[in-house]
C-alpha positions, 0 to 999 in steps of 0.5 A: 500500500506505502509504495501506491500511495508514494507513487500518487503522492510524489508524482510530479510533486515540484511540477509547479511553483509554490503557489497561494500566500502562504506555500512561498512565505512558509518555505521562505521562514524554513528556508531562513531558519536552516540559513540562520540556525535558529530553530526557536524565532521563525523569521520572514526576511530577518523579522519574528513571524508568530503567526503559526507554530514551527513543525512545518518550518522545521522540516523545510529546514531540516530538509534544506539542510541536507540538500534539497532545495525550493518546492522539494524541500517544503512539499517532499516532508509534508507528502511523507507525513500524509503517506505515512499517517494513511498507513497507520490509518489503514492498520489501525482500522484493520486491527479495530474494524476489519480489512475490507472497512480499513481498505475502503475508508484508505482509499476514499481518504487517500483520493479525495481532492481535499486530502491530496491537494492539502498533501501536494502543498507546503502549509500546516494542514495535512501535518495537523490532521495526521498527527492530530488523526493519529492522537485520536485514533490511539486515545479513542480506540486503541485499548492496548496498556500505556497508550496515553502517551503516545496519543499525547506525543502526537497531539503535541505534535499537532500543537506545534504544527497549528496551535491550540486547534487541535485541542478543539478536536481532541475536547471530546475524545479526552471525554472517553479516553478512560486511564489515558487523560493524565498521560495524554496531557503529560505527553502533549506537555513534553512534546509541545511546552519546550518551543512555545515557553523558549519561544515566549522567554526569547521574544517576550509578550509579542510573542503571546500577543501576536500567536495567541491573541490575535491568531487564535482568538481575534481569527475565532471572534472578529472577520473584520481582523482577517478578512476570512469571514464566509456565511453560515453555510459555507462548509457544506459545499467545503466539505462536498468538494473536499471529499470530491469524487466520493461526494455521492457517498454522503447521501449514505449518512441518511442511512439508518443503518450505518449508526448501528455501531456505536464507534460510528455515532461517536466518530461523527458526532464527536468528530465531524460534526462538533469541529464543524460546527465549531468552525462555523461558529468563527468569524474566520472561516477557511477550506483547510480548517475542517480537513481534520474532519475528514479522517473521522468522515472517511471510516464513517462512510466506509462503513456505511458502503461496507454495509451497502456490499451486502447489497449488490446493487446498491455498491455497484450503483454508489461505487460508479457513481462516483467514478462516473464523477471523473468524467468532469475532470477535463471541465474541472482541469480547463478551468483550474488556472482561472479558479486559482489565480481570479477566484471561483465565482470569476470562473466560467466553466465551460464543459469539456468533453474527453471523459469518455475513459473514465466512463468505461472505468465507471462502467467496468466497476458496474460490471465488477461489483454486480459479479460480487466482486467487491475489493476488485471495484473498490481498488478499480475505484481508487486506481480510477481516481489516481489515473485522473490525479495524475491527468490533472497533474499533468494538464494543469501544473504547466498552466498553473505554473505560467499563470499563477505561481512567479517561479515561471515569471522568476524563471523568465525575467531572472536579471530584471529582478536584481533591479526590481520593484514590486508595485502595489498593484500585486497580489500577497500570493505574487509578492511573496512568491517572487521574494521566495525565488529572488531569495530576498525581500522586493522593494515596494515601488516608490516614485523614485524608484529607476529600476524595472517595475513589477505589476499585476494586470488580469492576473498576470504579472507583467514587468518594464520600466516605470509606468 
């Protein structure tokens, strides 16, 4: 399973240049951290940056430091943290349900768009859901002696990958994890205190002020302060188009009989639901903060089609149903770059055909499942799903890569740049990114500025001498 997984995971992972606000800013802090040899004060061009605590920094550092170099050194750790939690998930699933159960809630986490986008991009998400996944799975069903502790461990792990989150989805687990409270907590402690209290002793309350207060609790109660804030409703359609091509399935948590285990009603009361409801209570709300949701949903919802097996029909239909989904891939890939670099609601999406082989792959999981063949359809699936991983992959990264991220306009116009400003005009994401491949801070254009000036038009960066 670890080698399919890395193949998918891995498959042209540096294809594209970094891309959104914070994949080059991250990158950049780990980059200066390995540079400097402070593991303690994360720094953006020489200045303290609090804004998220350092796992993700520390592992671009430490891959920096043995060689790799830009969008390998920050996604390559971030991709192996992601395979390496699926197979523990799978284990862990195997020993407390069964092997079909395990095999089934792997493969509808391991190829949903939002588990593999969140593992394809150096940000501190796929970290605190695996650690976080891995804390809860071991504190809540894990009945093996002296378990407490390394549920803890990782928990901490998850603090030092996002904060004090985590601990909003571990409340209700520490309800139930009976004779693992007290070693929990102490693991969590040993593992996360050490950064935040050297962190706080070396940089003093600006630390606090700037980590806690205002990312912790202005995100929760203000949108004005982060200009996150989305309405109420805005994480179903989140959590439909995470879990995409699987999204049919969630039609089966209407199903009575999926509750018949308790395991299951615990997992999606005390795992899904009570963190997005939480989420939508914030005034800041953002795609990636209910992705730790999705491990919980995936063993939910494999349950639920494990039991539709015991029907042939009903897993045929909801099996090719969601392979049939795939055939939207070529609108989805044609319209990508658009979405990205303008916004979804200023993308126009226009129906592309050439979906016609995953169409006969949807039609060959009909065939496989009506025979009874249940782990065949289920693995044809998810190797359906993967084919497509890579043709969007493969359509869309060098379009991305021209369009949206600057390594391409890095690429292009290297000289210029050694004498460039950047314009007010360019987006955080394009400023940020053109720092990172420059591999210092730009200069704001001022009126007296003579050399070449950097500006963003439809979306596209465009470089010439002073307007």
């Amino acid at each position: 399973m670890i080698l399919p997984l890395l193949l998918l995971y891995l498959f042209h992972l540096g294809g594209v240049g970094f891309l959104s606000t914070d994949e080059p800013r991250y990158a950049s802090i780990g980059r200066e951290m390995a540079q400097s040899g402070d593991w303690v004060t994360p720094r953006l061009n020489g200045a303290a940056w609090f804004e998220k605590s350092p796992l993700v920094y520390w592992t671009t550092a430490a891959a920096t430091r043995v060689g790799m170099h830009d969008e390998w050194a920050a996604r390559l750790p971030v991709a192996l943290i992601s395979v390496a939690f699926l197979a523990f998930f799978f284990l862990t699933l195997e020993r407390e349900f069964s092997t079909r159960i395990a095999l089934l809630a792997t493969v509808i986490l391991s190829t949903s768009a939002g588990w593999l986008v969140y593992s394809s991009v150096a940000v501190m998400d796929v970290p605190l859901a695996a650690t976080l996944g891995a804390a809860v799975l071991i504190a809540a069903f894990d009945t093996r002696p002296h378990r407490g502790w390394p549920a803890g461990a990782l928990l901490g792990l998850a603090i030092l990958a996002k904060g004090f989150v985590p601990l909003v989805f571990f409340g209700p687990v520490w309800l139930f994890a009976r004779g693992k409270r007290l070693a929990s907590i102490a693991g969590a402690l040993v593992v996360a205190a050490p950064w935040y209290l050297l962190c706080w002793h070396r940089n003093g309350v600006v630390f606090w002020r700037e980590f806690f207060w205002k990312h912790h609790i202005e995100r929760f109660l203000s949108a004005a302060s982060l200009q996150h804030g989305q309405p109420v409703w805005f994480y179903l359609p989140v959590l439909l188009g995470l879990l995409f091509p699987w999204t049919p399935l969630v039609a089966l948590l209407a199903w009575k009989k999926t509750y018949d285990d308790e395991r299951v009603r615990f997992l999606l009361i005390a795992l899904v639901l009570i963190p997005v409801l939480f989420f939508t209570v914030a005034q800041n709300k953002l795609a990636s903060y209910v992705l730790p949701v999705m491990p919980a949903l995936a063993i939910v919802l494999a349950v639920a089609l494990n039991k539709a097996a015991g029907h042939t029909n009903k897993l045929a239909w909801w099996l090719g149903g969601c392979a049939l989904l795939m055939i939207f891939l070529p609108t989805i890939a044609a319209a990508l770059p658009d979405a990205v670099s303008l916004g979804v609601r200023k993308t126009h999406l226009v129906f592309k055909p050439g979906g016609l082989t995953f169409a006969l792959a949807a039609a060959v999981i009909w065939w496989l499942a009506f025979r009874g063949q249940a782990a065949a359809a289920i693995l044809t699936t998810g190797l359906t799903i993967a084919l497509g991983v890579a043709y969007l992959k493969i359509n869309t990264f060098p379009a991305l890569d021209e369009r949206v991220s600057a390594r391409g306009f890095w690429r292009e116009h290297q000289e210029q740049l050694a004498n460039a400003c950047v314009d007010y005009s360019v987006t955080r994401a394009s400023e940020y990114g053109l720092n990172y491949y420059a591999g210092h801070e730009l200069p704001r254009c001022e009126s007296g500025h003579s050399g070449f000036w950097i500006e963003q038009r439809d979306g596209a960066l465009v470089i010439g001498p002073r307007p």
